[in-house]
Rosetta silent file (secondary structure, phi, psi, omega in degrees, C-alpha in Angstrom):
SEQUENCE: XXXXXXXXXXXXXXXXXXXXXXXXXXXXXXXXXXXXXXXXXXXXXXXXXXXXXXXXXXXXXXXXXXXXXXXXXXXXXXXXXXXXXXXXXXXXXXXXXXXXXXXXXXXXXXXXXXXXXXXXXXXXXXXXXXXXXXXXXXXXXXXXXXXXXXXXXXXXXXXXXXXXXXXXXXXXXXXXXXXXXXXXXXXXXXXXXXXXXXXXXXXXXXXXXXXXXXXXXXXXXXXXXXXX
SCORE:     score description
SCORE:     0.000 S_00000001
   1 L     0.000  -40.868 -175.246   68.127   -1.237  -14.404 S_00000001
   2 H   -53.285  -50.287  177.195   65.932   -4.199  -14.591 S_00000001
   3 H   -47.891  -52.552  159.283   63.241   -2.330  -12.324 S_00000001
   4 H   -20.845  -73.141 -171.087   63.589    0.532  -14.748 S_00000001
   5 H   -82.058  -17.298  154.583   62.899   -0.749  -17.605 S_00000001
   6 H   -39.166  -63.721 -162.667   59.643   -2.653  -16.183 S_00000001
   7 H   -48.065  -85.039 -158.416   58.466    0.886  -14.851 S_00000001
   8 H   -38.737 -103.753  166.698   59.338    2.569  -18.254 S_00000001
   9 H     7.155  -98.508  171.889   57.680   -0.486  -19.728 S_00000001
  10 H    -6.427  -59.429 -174.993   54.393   -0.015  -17.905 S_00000001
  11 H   -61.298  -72.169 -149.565   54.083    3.716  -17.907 S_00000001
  12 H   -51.812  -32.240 -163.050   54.636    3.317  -21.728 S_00000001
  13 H   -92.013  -34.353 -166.785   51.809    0.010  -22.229 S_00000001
  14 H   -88.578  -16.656  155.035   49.498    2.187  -19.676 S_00000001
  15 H   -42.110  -81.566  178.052   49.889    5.371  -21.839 S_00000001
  16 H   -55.097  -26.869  144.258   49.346    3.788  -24.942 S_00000001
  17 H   -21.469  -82.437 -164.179   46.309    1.911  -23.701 S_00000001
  18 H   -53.691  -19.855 -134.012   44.759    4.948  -22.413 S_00000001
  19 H  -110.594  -49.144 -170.526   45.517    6.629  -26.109 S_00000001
  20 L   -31.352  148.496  167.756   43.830    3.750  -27.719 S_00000001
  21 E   -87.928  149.547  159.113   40.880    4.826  -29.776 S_00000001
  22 L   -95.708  141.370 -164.283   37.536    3.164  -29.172 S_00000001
  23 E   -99.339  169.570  172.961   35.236    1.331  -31.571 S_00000001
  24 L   -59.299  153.471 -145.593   32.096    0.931  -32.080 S_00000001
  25 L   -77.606  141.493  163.019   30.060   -0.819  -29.311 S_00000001
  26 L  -104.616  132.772  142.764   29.272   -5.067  -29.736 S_00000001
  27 L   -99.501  116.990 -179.280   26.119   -5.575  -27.768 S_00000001
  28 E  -119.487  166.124 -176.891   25.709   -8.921  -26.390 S_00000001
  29 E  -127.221  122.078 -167.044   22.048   -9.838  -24.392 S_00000001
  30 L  -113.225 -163.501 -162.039   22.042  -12.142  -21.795 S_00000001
  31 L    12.759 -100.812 -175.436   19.118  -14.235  -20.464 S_00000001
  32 L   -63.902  138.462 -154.831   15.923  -14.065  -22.100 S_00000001
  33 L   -81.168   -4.501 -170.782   16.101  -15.027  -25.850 S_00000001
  34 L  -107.242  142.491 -171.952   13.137  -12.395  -27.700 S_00000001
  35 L  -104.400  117.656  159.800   14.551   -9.182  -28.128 S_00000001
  36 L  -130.748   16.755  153.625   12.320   -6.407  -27.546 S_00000001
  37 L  -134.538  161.120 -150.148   14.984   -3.397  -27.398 S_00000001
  38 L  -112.978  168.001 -170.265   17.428   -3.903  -30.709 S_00000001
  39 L   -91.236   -3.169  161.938   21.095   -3.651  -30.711 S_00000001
  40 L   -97.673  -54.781  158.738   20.207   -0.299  -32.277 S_00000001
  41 H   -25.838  -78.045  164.198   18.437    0.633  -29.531 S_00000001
  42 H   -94.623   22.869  150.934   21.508    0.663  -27.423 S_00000001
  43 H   -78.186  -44.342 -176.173   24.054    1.770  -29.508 S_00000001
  44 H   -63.900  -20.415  171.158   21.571    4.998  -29.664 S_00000001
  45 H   -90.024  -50.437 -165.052   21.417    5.511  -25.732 S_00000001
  46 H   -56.793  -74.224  176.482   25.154    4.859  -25.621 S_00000001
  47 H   -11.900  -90.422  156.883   25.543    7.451  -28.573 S_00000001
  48 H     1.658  -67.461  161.261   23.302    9.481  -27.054 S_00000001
  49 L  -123.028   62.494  151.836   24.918    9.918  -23.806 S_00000001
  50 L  -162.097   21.164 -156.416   28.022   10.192  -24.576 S_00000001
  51 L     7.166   47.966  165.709   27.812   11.869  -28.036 S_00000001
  52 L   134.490  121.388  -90.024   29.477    9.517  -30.185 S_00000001
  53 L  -169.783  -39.348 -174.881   31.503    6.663  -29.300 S_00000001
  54 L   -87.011  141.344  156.917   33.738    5.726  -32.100 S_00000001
  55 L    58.459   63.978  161.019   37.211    6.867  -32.418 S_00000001
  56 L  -134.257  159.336 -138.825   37.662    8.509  -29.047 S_00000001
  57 E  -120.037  112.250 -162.147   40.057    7.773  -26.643 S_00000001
  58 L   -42.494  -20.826 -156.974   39.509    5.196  -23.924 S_00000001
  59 L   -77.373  -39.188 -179.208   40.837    7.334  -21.025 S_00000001
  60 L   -41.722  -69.285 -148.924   37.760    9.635  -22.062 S_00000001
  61 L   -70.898  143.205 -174.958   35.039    7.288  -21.306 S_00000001
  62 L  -123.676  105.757 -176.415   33.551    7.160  -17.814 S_00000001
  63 L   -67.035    8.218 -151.417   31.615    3.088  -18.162 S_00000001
  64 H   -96.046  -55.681 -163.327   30.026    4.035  -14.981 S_00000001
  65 H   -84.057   -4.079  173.279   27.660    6.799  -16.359 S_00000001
  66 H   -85.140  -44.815  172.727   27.444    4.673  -19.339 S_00000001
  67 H   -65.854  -42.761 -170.760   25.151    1.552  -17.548 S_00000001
  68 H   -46.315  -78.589 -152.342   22.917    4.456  -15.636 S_00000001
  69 H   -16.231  -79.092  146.766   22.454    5.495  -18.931 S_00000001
  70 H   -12.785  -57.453 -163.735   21.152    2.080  -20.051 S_00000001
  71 H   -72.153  -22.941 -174.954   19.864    1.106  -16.816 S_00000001
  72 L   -65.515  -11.020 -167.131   17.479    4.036  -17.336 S_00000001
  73 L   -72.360  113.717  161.318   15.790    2.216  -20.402 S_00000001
  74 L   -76.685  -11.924  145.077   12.647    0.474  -18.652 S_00000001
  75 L   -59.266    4.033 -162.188   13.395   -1.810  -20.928 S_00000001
  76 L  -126.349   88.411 -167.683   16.678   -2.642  -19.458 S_00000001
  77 L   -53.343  -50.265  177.477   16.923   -4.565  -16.258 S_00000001
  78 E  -146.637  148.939  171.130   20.876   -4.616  -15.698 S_00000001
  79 E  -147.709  156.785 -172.880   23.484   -3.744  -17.874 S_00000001
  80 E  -131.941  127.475  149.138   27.755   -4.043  -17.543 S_00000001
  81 E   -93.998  152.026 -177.810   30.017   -2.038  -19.776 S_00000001
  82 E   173.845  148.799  179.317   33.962   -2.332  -20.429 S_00000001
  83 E  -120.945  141.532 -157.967   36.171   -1.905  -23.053 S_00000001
  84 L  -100.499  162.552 -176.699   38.625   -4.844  -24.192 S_00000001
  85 L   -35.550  -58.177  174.745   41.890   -4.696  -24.632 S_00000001
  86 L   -78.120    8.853  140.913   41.873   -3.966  -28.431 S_00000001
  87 L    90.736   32.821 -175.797   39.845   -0.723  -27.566 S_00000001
  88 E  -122.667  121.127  177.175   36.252   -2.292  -28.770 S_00000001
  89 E   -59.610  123.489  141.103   33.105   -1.095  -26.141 S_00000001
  90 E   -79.022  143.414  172.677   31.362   -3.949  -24.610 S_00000001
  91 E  -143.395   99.126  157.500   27.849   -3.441  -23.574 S_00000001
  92 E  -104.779  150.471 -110.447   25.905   -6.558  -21.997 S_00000001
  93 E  -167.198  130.907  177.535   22.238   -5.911  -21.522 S_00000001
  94 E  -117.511  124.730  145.307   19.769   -7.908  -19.136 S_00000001
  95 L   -54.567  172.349  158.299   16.177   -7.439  -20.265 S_00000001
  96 L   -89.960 -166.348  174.201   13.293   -7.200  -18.173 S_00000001
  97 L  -154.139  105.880  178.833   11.114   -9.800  -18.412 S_00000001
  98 E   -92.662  154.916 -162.163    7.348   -9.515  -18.402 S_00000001
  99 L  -126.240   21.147 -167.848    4.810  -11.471  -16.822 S_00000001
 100 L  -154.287  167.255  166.363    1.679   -9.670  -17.320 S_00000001
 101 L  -156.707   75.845 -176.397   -0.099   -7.056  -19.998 S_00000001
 102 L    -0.002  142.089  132.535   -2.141   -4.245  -19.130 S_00000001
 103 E  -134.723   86.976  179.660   -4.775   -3.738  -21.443 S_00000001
 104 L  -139.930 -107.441  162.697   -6.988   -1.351  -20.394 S_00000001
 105 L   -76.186  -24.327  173.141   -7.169    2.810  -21.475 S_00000001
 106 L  -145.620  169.063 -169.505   -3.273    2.266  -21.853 S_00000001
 107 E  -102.250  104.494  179.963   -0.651   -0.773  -22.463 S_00000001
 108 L  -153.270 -179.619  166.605    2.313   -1.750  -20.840 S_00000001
 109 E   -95.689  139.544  139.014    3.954   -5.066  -19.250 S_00000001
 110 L   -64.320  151.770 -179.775    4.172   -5.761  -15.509 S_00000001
 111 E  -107.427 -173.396  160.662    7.844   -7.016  -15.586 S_00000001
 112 L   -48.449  -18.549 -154.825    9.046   -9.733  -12.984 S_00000001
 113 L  -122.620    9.317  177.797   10.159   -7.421  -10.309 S_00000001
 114 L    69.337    7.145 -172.600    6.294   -5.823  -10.506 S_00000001
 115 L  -117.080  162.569 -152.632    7.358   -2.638  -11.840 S_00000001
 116 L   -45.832  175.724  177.689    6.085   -0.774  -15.026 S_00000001
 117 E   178.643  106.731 -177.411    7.559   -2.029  -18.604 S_00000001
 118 L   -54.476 -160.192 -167.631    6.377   -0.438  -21.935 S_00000001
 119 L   -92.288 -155.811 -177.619    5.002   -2.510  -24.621 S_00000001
 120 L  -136.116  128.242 -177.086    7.883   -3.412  -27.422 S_00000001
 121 L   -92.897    0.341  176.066    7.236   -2.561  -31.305 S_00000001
 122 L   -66.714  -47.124 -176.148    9.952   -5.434  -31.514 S_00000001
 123 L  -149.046  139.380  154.970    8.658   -8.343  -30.098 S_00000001
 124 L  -118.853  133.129 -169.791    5.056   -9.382  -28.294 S_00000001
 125 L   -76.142  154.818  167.471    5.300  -11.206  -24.958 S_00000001
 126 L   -95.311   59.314 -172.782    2.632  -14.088  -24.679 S_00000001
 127 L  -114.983 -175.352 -160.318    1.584  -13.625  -21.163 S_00000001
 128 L  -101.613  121.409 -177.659   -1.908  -13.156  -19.680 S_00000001
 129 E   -68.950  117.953  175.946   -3.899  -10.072  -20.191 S_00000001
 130 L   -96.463  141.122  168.170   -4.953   -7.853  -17.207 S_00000001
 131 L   -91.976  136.236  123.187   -8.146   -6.174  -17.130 S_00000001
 132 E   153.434 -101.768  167.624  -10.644   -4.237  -15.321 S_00000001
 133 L  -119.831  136.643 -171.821   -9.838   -1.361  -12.625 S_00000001
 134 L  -149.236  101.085  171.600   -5.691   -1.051  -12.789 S_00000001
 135 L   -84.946  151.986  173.270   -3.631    1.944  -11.245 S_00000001
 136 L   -57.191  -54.580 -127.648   -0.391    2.293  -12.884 S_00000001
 137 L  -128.097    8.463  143.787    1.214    3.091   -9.313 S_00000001
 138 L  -138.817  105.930  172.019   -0.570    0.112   -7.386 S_00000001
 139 L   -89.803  -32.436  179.949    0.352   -3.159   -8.803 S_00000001
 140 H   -30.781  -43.376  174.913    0.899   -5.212   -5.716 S_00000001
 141 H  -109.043   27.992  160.786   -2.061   -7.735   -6.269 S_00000001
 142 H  -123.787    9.226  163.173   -1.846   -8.538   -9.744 S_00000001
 143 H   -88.325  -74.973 -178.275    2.263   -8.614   -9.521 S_00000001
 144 H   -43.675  -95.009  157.953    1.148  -11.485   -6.970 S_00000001
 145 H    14.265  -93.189 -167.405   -1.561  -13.123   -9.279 S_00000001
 146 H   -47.291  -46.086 -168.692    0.934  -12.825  -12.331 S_00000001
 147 H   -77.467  -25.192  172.802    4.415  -14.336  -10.512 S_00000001
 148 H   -53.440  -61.042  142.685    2.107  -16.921   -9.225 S_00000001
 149 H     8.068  -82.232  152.778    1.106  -17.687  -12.454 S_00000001
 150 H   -47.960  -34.118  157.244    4.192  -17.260  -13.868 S_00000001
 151 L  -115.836   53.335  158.232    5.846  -20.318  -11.521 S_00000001
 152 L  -148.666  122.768 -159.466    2.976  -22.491  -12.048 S_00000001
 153 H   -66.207  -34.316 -153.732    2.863  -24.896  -14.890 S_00000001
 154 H   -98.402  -29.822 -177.679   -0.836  -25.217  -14.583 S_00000001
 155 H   -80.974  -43.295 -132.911   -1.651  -21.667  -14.131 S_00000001
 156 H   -94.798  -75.986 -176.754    1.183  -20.639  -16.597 S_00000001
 157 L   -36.548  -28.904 -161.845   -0.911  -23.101  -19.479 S_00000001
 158 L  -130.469  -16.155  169.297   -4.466  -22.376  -18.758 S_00000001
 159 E   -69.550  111.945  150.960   -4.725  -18.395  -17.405 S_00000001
 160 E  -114.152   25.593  133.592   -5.130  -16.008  -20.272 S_00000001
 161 E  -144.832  147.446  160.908   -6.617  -12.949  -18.615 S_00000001
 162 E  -127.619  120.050 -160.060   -6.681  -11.531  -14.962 S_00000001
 163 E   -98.424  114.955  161.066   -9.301   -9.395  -14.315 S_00000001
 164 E   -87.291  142.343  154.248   -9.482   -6.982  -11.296 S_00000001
 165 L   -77.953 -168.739 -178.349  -12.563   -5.359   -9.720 S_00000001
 166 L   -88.020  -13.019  166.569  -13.159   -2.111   -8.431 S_00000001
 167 L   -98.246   35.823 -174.838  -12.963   -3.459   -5.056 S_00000001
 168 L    67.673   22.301  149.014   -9.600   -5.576   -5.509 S_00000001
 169 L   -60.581  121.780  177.289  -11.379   -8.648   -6.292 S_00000001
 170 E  -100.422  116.206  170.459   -9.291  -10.801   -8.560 S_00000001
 171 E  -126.788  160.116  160.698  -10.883  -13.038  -10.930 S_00000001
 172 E   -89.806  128.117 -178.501   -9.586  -15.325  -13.918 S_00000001
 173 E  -118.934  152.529 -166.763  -10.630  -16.429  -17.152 S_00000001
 174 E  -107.199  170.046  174.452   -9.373  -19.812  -18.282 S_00000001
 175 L   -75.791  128.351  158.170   -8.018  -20.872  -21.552 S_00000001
 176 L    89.213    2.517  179.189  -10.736  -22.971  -23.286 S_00000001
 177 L  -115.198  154.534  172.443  -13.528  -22.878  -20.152 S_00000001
 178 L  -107.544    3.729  170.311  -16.362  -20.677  -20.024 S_00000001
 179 L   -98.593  165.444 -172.356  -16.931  -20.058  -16.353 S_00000001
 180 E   -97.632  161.010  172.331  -15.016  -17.201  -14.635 S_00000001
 181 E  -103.545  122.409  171.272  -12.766  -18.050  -11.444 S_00000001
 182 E   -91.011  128.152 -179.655  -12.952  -15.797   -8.323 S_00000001
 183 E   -86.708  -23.464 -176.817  -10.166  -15.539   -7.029 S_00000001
 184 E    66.102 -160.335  169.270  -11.354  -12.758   -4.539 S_00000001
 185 L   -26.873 -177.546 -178.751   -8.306  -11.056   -2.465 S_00000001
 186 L  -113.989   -1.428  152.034   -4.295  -12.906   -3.024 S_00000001
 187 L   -19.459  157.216  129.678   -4.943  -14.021    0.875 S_00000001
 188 L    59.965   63.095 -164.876   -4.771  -18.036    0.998 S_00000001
 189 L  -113.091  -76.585 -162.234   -3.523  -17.744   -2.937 S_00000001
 190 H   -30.139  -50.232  175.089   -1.787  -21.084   -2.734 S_00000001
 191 H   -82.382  -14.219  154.704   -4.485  -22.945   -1.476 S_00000001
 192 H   -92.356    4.495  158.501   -7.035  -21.442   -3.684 S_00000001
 193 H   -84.604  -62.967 -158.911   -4.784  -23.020   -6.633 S_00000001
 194 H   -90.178   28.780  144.328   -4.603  -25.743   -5.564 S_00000001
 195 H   -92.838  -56.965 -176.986   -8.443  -26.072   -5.030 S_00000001
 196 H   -60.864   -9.567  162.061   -8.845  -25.093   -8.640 S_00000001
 197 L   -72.592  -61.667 -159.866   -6.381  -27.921   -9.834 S_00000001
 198 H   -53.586  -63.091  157.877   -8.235  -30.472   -8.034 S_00000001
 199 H   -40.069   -0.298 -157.398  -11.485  -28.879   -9.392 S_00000001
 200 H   -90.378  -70.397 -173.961  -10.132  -28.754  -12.353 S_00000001
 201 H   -48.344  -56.883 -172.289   -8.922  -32.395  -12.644 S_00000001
 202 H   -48.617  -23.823 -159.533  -12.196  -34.067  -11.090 S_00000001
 203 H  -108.707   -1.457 -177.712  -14.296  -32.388  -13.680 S_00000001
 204 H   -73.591  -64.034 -157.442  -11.775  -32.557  -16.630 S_00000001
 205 H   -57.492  -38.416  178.343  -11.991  -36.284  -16.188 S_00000001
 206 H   -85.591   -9.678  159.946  -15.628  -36.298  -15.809 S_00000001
 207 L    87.825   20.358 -179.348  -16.321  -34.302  -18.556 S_00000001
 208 L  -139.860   65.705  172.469  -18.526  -31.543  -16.997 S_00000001
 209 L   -65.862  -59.032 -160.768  -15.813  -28.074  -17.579 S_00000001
 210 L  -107.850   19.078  137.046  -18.840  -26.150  -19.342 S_00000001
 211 L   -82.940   -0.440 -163.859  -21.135  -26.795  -16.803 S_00000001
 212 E  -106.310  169.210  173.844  -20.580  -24.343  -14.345 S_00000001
 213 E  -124.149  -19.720  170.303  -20.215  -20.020  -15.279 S_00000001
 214 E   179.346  148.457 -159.627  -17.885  -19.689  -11.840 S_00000001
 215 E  -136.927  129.493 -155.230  -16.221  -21.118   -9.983 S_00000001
 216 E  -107.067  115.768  156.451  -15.786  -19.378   -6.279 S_00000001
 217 L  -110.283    5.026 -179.614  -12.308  -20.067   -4.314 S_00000001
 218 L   -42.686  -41.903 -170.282  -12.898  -17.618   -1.761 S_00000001
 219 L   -89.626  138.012  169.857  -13.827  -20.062    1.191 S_00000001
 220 L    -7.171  161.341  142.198  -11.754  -22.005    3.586 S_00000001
 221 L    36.227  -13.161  177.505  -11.369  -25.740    1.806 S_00000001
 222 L  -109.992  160.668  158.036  -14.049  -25.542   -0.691 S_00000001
 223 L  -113.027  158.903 -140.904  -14.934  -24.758   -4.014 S_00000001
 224 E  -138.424   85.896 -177.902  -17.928  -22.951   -4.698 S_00000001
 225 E  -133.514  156.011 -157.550  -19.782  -23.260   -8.168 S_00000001
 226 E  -120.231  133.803  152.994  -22.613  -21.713   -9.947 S_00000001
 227 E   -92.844  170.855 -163.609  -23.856  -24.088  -12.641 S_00000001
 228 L   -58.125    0.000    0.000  -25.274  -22.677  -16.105 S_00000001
């Protein structure tokens, strides 16, 4: 009898579950704090693909086909849906996070993970402008450039644009200097930073920044500068 009345007890709690209606979606955002899709934004792709969300019956919903949905957003790096107990759709939402900004015949972000990311009419990221010749569909050496950048305090403070040529020549413009930096290929990219700190430092201290118009890291151990 005891066993029974569990079973009964179950069926009846997993029934009534399933029966529950569902409310409208809470959107939470995890990691980075600037929004640039809106909590309207993804109530409208949830909406959207599943054509209306409120007061439907949980059993109904398939959460699976609900994150593609999301995940499809190039705004939207990962996202996990589930509906709580009291029948109210969870949605949490991972941005992307960009580390770069196209600006050339069209606009977009590189994101962290090198791949495209439109602009936002929400928010503007403060990251370093790329220039020059830029295919959409080869990113690979200014996605290097930029996460270097991007995990270098020194780089991250004083880069504001990276400029490619038409032969994959990388160059730099600094915040507040007037010569350009070549970076030339992302070969040897560590060790051409950290010849352009040391250059950096020696001549910060000494007070001679605006004499040079560029400063060359291509070669082995040296720096390489043309003064004005």
């Amino acid at each position: 009898m005891l066993l029974g009345l569990v079973i009964f007890l179950f069926a009846f709690s997993s029934a009534r579950n399933s029966a529950r209606l569902v409310s409208s979606p809470q959107i939470k955002f995890v990691g980075e704090n600037n929004l640039f899709i809106t909590n309207e934004n993804v109530s409208k792709l949830l909406i959207q693909n599943f054509k209306g969300l409120e007061n439907i019956p949980k059993e109904t919903l398939v959460l699976n086909e609900l994150e593609i949905a999301l995940k499809s957003s190039p705004m939207i790096k990962k996202a996990e849906v589930y509906v709580a107990v009291n029948g109210t759709l969870n949605a949490e939402i991972e941005q992307k996070t960009p580390i770069a900004r196209v600006s050339t015949n069209v606009s977009y972000y590189i994101d962290d993970d090198g791949l495209y990311m439109p602009l936002s009419s929400n928010f503007s990221a403060r990251v370093p402008l790329v220039t020059g010749f830029v295919e959409k569909n080869n990113l690979k050496n200014i996605y290097i450039v930029a996460s270097k950048i991007n995990n270098d305090e020194f780089l991250k403070k004083h880069v504001v644009e990276i400029h490619q040529g038409m032969d994959k020549f990388i160059y730099l413009k600094l915040r507040h200097c007037q010569f350009l930096v070549q970076l030339g290929d992302v070969s040897s990219i560590d060790k051409k930073v950290n010849n352009l700190k040391a250059f950096y430092q020696k001549n910060l201290k000494e007070k001679t920044l605006d004499s040079y118009s560029k400063v060359n890291l291509q070669f082995d151990n040296q720096v390489v500068c043309t003064k004005i």
